[in-house]
N, C-alpha and C positions, 0 to 999 in steps of 0.2 A: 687676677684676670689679665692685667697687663702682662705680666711673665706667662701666659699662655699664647696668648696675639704674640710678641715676641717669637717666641719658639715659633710655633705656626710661620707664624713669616719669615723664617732664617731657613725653617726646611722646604717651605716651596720656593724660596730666592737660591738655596742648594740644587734643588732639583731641578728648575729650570738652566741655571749654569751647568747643571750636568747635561740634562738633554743637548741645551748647544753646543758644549763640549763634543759631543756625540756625532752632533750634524757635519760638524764640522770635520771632524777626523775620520769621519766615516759616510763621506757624501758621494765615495765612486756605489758603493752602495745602492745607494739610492737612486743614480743615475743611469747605472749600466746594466746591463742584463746580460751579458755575453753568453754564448754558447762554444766552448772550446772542441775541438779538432784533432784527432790524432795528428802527425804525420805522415802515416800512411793510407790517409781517409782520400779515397776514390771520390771525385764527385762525378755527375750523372747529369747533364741538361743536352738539351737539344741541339744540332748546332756546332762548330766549332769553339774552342777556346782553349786558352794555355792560363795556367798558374805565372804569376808575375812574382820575384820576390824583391822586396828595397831594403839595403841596410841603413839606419838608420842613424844619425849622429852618434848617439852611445853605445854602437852594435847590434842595438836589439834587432833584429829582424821583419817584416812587417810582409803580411801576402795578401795577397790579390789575384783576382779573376778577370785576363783578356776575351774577351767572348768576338768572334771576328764576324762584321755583317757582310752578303754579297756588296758589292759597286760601293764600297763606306766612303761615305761623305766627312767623315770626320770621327771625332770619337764622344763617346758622353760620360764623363767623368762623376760618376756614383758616389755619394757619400750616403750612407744608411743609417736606418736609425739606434735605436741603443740595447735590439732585444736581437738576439739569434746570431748565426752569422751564415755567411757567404754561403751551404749549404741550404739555407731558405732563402735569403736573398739574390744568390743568382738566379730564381725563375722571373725576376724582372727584367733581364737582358733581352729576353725575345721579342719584350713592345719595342722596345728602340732597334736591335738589330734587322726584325721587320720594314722598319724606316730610314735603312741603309745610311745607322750610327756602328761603329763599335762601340763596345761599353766594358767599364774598366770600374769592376766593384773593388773597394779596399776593404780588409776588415782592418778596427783598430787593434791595437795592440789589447792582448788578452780577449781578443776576441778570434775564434777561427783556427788558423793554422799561425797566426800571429803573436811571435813572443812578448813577454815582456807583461808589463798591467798599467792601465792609465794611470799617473800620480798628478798632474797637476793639467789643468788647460794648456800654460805656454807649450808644455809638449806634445799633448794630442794635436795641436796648430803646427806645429813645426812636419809632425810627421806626416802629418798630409800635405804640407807646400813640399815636404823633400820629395814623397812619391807625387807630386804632381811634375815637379821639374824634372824628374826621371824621363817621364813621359812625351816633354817637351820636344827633343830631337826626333822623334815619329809623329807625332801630332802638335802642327803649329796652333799657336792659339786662336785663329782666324776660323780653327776648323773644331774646336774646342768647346762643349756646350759644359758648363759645370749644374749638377744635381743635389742638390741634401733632399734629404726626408727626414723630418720628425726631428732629431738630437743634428741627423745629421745637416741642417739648414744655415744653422751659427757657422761652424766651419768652413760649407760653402759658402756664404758672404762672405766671412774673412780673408776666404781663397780669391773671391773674384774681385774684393777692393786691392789686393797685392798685385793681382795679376790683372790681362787682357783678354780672357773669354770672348767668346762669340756673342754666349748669351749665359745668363744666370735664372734657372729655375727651382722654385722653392717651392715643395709638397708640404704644407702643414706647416710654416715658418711660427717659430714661435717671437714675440716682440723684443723679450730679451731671459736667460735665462734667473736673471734675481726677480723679474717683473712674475714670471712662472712662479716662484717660490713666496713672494711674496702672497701669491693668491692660496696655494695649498700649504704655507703656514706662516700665517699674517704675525704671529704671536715669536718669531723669528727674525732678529735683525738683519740686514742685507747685508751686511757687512762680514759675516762668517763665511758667505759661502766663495766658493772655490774655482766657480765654475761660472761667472756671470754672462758669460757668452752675449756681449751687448749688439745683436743683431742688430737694432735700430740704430745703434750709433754706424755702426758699417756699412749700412744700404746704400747712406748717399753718398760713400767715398766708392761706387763702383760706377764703372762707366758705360758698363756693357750692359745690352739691354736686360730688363729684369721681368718674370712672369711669375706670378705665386698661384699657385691652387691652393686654397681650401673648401672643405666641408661644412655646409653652414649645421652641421648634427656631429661634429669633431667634442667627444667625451671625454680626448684626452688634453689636446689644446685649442685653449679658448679661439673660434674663431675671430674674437673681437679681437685679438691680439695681430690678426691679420688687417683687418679692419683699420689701427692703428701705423700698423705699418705700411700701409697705401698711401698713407698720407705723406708719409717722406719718399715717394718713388718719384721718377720722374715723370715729366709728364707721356712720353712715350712708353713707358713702362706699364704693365698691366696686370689686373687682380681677376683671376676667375673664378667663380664659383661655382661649386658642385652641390647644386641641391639635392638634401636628405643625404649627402654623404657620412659617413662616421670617419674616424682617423684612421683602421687599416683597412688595406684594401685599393688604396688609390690606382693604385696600377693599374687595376684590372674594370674601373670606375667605365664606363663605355665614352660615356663625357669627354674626360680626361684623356682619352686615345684620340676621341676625333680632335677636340683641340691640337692636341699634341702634334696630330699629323698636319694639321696647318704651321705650325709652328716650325717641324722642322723640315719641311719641303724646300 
């Protein structure tokens, strides 16, 4: 009987170090959802805009979408979240260039028209401070509003405690990304993953004012997580809520526009 408990507990202590094994080597996975791009894919939106491209410390290549507003007051620096790319994400340019921002969507790498494929955080952080520096000599950072949504939230706070934004707005921020994992697989030590995107440690190294929107009906991230994070803002800083909102969609949320246009008048 004992040499059966034995066995029994040698192949689920096997198979759980395998799953982790698993999580771990295979966490873009689980994280990304990219949609890839020919090179000669045409995009279609309303509006002006040009293709941007940034070479990136290891050569990889990295594209992005300039979208130009009449009279631009400045620019709004887009970070997206983890599914599609820049061919469904640029129809959110129009709220902002309606409110006379230009708006500069990046896709990440292996996403889009963008070479190369995520291997680690330090990099996906780097490539977006090199394409944000890029951008620097046209848009000072006085006129500079930085955006994440959903994945992309962690980066932009990363981006706005390094840098001097105007202002930092967060769609759907999550608290931090091991605190996410921890909730959808509790039975997973924190320690494997790859990707902790420790949002709440970043918030209050930024200086620039900070606005979060969420959903209090958000199915993909916990709105409490947002709730959590208000707590370390400053006190100028501000949390609004979009009742009955779900996680996509925010853009087009009626809410979320009328705020928004007080925000960036």
């Amino acid at each position: 009987m004992i040499k059966v408990v034995l066995v029994v507990l040698s192949v689920a202590v096997a198979l759980y170090l395998l799953l982790c094994g698993v999580l771990y080597f295979k966490q873009e996975k689980l994280l990304f959802a990219p949609t890839h791009l020919p090179a000669s894919y045409r995009f279609r939106f309303p509006g002006p805009f040009e293709e941007r491209w940034t070479t990136a410390a290891d050569g990889t290549r990295l594209h992005g979408l300039l979208f130009k507003a009449p009279d631009s007051k400045g620019l709004i620096f887009y970070l997206h979240g983890n599914g599609g790319a820049l061919d469904s994400w640029g129809n959110a340019a129009a709220t902002y260039t309606t409110l006379h921002y230009d708006v500069f969507l990046l896709d990440y790498r292996g996403y889009g028209k963008s070479g190369g494929t995520i291997t680690n955080q330090a990099q996906m952080l780097a490539d977006v401070d090199t394409v944000y520096q890029q951008l620097r000599p046209e848009y000072p950072e006085n006129r500079t509003v930085i955006l994440g949504y959903s994945l992309g939230t962690g980066p932009a706070t990363w981006l706005a405690a390094r840098h001097h934004p105007k202002l930092l707005i967060l769609q759907a921020p999550y608290y931090s990304m091991r605190d996410m994992a921890a909730r959808l697989y509790p039975f997973v030590p924190g320690l494997i993953l790859r990707y902790p995107m420790p949002t709440n440690e970043l918030i209050g190294q930024v200086s620039a004012p900070i606005v979060l929107f969420h959903g209090d009906h958000d199915e993909v991230i916990d709105y409490n997580s947002t709730l959590r994070l208000k707590a370390l803002l400053k006190p100028t800083d501000k949390l609004i809520v979009l009742p009955g909102a779900r996680h996509n969609g925010m853009t087009d949320n009626p809410q979320y526009r009328r705020e928004l246009a007080q925000l960036l008048e």
